[in-house]
C-alpha positions in Angstrom: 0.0 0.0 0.0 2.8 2.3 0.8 4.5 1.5 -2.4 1.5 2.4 -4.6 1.1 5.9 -3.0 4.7 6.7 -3.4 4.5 5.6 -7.2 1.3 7.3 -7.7 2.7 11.1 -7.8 5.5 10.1 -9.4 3.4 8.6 -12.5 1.7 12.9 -12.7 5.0 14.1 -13.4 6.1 11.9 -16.0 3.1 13.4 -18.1 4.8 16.7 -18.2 8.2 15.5 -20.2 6.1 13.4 -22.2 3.2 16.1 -23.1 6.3 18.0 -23.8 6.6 15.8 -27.5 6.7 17.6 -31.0 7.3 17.2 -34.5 10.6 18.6 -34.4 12.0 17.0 -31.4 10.8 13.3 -33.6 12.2 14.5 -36.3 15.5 16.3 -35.3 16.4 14.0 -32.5 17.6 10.8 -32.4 17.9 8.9 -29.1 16.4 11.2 -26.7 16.2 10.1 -23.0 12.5 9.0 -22.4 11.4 7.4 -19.0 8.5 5.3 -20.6 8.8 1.7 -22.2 5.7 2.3 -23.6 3.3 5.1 -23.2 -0.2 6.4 -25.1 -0.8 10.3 -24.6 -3.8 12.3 -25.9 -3.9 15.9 -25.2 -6.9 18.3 -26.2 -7.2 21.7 -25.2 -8.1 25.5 -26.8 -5.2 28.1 -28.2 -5.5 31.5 -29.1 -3.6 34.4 -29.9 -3.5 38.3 -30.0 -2.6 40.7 -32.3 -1.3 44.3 -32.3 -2.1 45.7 -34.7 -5.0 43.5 -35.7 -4.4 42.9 -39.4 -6.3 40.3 -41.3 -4.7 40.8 -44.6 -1.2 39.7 -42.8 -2.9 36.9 -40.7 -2.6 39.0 -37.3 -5.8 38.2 -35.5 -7.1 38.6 -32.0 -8.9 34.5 -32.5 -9.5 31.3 -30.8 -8.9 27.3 -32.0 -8.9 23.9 -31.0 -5.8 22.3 -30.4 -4.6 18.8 -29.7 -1.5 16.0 -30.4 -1.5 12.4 -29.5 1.9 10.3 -28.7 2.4 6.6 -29.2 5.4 4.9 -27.9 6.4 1.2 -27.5 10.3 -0.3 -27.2 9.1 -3.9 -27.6 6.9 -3.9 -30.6 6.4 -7.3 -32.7 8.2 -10.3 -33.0 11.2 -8.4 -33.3 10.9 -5.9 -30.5 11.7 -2.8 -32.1 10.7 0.7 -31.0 7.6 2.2 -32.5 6.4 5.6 -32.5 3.7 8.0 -33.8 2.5 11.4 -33.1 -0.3 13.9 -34.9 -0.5 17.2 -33.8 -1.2 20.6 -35.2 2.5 21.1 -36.3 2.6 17.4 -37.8 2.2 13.9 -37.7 5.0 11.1 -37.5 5.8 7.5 -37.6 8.8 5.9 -36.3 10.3 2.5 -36.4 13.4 1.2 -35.0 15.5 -1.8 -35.1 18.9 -2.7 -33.3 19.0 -6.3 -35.1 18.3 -5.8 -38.8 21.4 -5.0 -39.7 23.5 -6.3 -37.1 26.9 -5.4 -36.0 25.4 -2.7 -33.7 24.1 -0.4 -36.5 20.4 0.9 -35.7 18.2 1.1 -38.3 15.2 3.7 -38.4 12.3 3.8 -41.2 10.6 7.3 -40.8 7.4 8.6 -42.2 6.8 12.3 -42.0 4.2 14.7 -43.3 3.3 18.6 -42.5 -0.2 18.5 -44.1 -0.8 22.2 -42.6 2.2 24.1 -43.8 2.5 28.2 -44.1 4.5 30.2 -45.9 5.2 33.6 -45.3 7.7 35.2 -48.0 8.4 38.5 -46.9 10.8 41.1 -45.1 11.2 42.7 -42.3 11.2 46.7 -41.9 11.5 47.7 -38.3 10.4 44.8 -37.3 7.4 44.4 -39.1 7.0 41.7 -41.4 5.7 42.7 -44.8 4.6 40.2 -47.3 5.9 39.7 -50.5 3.5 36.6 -50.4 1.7 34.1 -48.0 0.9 30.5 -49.2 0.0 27.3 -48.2 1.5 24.3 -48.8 2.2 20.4 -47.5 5.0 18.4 -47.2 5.8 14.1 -47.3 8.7 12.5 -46.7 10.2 8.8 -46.3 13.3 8.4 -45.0 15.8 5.4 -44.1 18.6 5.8 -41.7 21.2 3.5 -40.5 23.3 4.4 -36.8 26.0 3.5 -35.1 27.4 4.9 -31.4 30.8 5.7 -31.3 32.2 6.2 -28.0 29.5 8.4 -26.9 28.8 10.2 -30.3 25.8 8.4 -32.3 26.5 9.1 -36.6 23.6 8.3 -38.5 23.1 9.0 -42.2 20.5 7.6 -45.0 18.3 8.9 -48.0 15.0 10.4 -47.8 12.6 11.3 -50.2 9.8 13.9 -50.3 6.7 15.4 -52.1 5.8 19.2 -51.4 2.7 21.0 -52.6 1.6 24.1 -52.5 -1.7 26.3 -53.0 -3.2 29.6 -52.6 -4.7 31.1 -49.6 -6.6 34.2 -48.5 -3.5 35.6 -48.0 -1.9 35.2 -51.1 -2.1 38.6 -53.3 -2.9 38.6 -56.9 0.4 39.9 -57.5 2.3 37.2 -56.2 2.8 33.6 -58.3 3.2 30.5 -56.2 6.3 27.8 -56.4 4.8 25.0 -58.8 4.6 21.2 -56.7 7.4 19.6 -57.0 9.6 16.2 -55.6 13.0 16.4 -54.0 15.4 13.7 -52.6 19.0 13.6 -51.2 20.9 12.5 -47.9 20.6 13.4 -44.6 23.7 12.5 -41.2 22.9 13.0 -37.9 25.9 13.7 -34.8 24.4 13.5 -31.5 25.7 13.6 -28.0 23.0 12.7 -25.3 24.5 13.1 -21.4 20.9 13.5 -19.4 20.1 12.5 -16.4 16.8 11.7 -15.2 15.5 12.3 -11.8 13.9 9.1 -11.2 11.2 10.3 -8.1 9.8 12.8 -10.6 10.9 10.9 -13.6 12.0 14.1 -15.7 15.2 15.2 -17.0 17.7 17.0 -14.0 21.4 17.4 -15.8 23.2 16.8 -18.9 22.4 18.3 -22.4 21.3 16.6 -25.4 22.5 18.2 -29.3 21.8 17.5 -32.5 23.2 18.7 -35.4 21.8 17.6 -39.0 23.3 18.2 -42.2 21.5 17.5 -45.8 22.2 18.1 -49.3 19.3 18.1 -51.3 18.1 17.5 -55.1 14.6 19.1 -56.9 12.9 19.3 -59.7 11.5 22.4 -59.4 10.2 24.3 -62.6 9.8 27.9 -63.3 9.7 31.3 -61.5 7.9 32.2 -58.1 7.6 35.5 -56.0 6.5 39.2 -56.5 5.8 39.6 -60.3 8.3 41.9 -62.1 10.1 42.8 -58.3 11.3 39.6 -56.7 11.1 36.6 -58.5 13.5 33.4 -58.2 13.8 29.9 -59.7 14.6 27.9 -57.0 18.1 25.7 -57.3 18.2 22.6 -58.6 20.7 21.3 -55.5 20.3 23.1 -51.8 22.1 22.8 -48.7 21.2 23.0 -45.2 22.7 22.6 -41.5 20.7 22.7 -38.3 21.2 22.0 -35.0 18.9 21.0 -31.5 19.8 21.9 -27.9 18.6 20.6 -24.7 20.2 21.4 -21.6 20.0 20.6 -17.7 21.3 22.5 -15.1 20.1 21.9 -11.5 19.9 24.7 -9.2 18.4 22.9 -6.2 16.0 19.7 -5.7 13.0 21.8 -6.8 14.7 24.2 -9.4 15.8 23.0 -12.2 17.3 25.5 -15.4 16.5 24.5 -18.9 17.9 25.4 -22.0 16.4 24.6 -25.1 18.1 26.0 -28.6 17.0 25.4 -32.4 18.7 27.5 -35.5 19.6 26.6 -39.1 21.8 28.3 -41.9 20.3 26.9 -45.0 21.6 27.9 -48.5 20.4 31.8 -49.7 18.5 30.5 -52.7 16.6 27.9 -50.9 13.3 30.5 -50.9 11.1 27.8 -50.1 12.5 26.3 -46.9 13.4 30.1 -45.9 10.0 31.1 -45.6 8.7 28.6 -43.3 6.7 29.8 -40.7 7.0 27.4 -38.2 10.1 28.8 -37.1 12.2 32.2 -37.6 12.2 33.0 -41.0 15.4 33.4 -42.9 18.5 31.5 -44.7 20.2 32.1 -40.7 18.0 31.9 -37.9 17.8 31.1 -34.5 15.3 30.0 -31.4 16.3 29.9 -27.7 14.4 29.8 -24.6 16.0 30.2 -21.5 13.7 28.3 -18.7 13.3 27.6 -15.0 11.2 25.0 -14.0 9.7 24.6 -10.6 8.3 21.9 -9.0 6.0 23.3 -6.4 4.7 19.7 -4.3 4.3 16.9 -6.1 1.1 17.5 -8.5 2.1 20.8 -9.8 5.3 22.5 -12.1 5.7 26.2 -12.7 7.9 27.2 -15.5 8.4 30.6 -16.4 10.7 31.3 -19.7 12.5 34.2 -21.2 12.7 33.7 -25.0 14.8 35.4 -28.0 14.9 34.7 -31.8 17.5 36.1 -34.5 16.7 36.0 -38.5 18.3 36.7 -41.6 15.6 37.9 -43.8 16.4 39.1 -48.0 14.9 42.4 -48.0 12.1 43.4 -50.7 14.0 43.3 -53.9 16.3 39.9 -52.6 19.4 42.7 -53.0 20.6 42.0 -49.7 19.4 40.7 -46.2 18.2 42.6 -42.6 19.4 41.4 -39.8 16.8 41.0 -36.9 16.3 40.2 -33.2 13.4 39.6 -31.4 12.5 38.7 -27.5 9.8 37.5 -25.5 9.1 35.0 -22.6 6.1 33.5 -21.2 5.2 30.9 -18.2 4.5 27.3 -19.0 2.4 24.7 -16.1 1.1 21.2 -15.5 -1.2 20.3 -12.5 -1.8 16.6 -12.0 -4.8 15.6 -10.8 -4.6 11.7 -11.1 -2.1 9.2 -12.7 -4.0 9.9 -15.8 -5.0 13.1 -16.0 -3.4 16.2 -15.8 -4.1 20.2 -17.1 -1.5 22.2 -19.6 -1.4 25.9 -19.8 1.1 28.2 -21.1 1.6 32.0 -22.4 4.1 33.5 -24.6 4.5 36.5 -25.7 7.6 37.8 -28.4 7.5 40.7 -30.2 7.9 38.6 -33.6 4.8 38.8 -35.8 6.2 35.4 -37.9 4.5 32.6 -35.0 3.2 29.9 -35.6 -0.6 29.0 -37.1 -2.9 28.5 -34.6 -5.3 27.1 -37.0 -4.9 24.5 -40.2 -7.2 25.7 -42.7 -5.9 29.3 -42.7 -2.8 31.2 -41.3 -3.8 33.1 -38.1 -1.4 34.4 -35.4 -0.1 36.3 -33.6 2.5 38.2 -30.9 0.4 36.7 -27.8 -0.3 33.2 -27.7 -1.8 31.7 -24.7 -3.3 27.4 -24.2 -5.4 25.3 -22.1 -5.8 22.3 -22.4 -5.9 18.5 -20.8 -3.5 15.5 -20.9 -4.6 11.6 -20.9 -2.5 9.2 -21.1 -2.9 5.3 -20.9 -0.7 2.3 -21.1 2.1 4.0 -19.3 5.1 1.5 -18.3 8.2 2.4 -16.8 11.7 1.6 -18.4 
């Protein structure tokens, strides 16, 4: 009996690190520390954002949306026992699977499926800090890819192929003025150097020192036809080869048994002609561009975490006529929480507010956002079993 009440808190805060789980952390990492064998999460909640100035012909709106992801993880799947993972959420959906015995010799092999159905271009520049559109679009990405791994005294290499499909289409946003990239399919190869020291506190069962990076290089082939941009101002055929570089930080510093600072970094240099993957607007915009958030997360008792954030972001934006580039900076910060009200059920809030109009969609069918973003939401999740 005693046992099953000391387990039972520690089962609400394993929710938080996994609730935590993105597209980009699936995607971009490789062998992250998780404290679940196997785990089912399904989080459903309400985002919204607000705007100054409220402009609906840039997408800046003072509005309200559903929001929701779902997480699927096992390490002992099939006959063979590999590690299977999914996830759908607003900002993707993903499939993993993972297998230390296919090849042999030590070499982990991982078969990835990965699509951005919802994607939002936003081709502009910046002028005092304002981001001006050449053009908004939508689009949607697909992508197989095939990786083979190997850890090398503490470093893991990976590298394989992948191969993608992206579309794109008008939106409400898109002036008359402005010509859209035509679909097109792209391949190339991708390698992977990670370095993963965290430790996990295993009463809370969340990370509490050492630092994870990533950094990803890809080369990448197209077959991309014809001109795209502003008509007679800015237009560009995009490159039949591109080049990128990105890299993914996580790190844990422990400033007492209740405090614990966080560090999470993401930034990119990509090639200057790669217009398409510049204007993303998941992320800063830009051929150079950074994301860090700077975090201190509190555990106040054992059902509830308090973590307040300060936030900055740094793009390299081509100005109006692609002549040159601005450099700009932007900062922010916000307050993220979990309360935990069972060993399945918890409640997610955060706020954030930077002073960078280019934030991510709060929506799927049409590109809304803005500075202010704020969530609430609630966290299920079943089948949970410890490492």
């Amino acid at each position: 009996m005693n046992n099953r009440v000391g387990f039972a808190p520690l089962l609400f805060l394993f929710g938080a690190r996994i609730a935590a789980q993105s597209f980009v952390e699936l995607t971009d990492g490789r062998n992250t520390t998780n404290p679940f064998a196997s785990v089912f999460l399904i989080e459903a909640g309400a985002i919204g954002t607000l705007a100054s100035p409220e402009e609906i012909t840039r997408g800046l709106e003072d509005e309200f949306s559903w929001d929701g992801r779902a997480y699927f993880r096992d390490e002992a799947f099939g006959s063979r026992r590999g590690t299977l993972e999914a996830y759908a959420g607003r900002d993707g959906i993903f499939a993993g699977y993972t297998d230390g015995k296919l090849v042999g010799d030590a070499t982990m092999t991982r078969f990835e499926v990965r699509a951005q159905p919802w994607q939002f271009y936003r081709d502009g520049f910046y002028v005092d800090d304002e981001l001006r559109p050449n053009g908004f679009y939508d689009g949607s990405s697909y992508e197989g890819y095939v990786g083979f791994g190997r850890d090398q005294q503490g470093l893991y290499i990976e590298f394989g192929p992948f191969y993608k499909t992206l579309e794109f289409k008008e939106s409400r946003l898109t002036p008359q003025t402005f010509t859209i990239p035509e679909d097109y399919d792209a391949y190339g190869g991708r390698l992977y150097l990670e370095q993963n020291t965290v430790q996990m506190d295993r009463r809370r069962g969340m990370p509490r020192d050492g630092y994870a990076l990533t950094i990803i290089g890809e080369r990448e082939w197209n077959d991309s036809q014809g001109e795209f941009g502003s008509q007679g101002v800015f237009e560009t055929k995009l490159p039949s080869a591109v080049w990128r570089v990105r890299g993914r930080l996580e790190w844990y510093l422990p400033g007492s048994d209740s405090a614990i600072w966080e560090i999470y970094a993401h930034g990119g240099w990509q090639d200057e002609l790669d217009r398409v993957e510049n204007t993303q607007g998941q992320r800063p915009l830009g051929d150079q561009w950074a994301d860090a958030q700077l975090r201190l997360r509190l555990h106040l008792g054992r059902t509830m975490t308090l973590t307040p954030f300060f936030q900055g972001q740094y793009s390299h934006v081509a100005n109006q006529l692609g002549t040159s580039a601005t450099t700009d900076f932007f900062l922010g910060g916000g307050v993220e929480s979990y309360l935990h009200f069972s060993e399945t059920l918890s409640m997610h809030a955060w706020y954030s507010y930077l002073d960078n109009e280019n934030r991510p969609s709060i929506e799927v069918d049409n590109d809304v956002h803005g500075q202010q973003m704020f969530y609430l939401g609630m966290v299920l999740h079943f089948a949970v079993k410890r490492r």
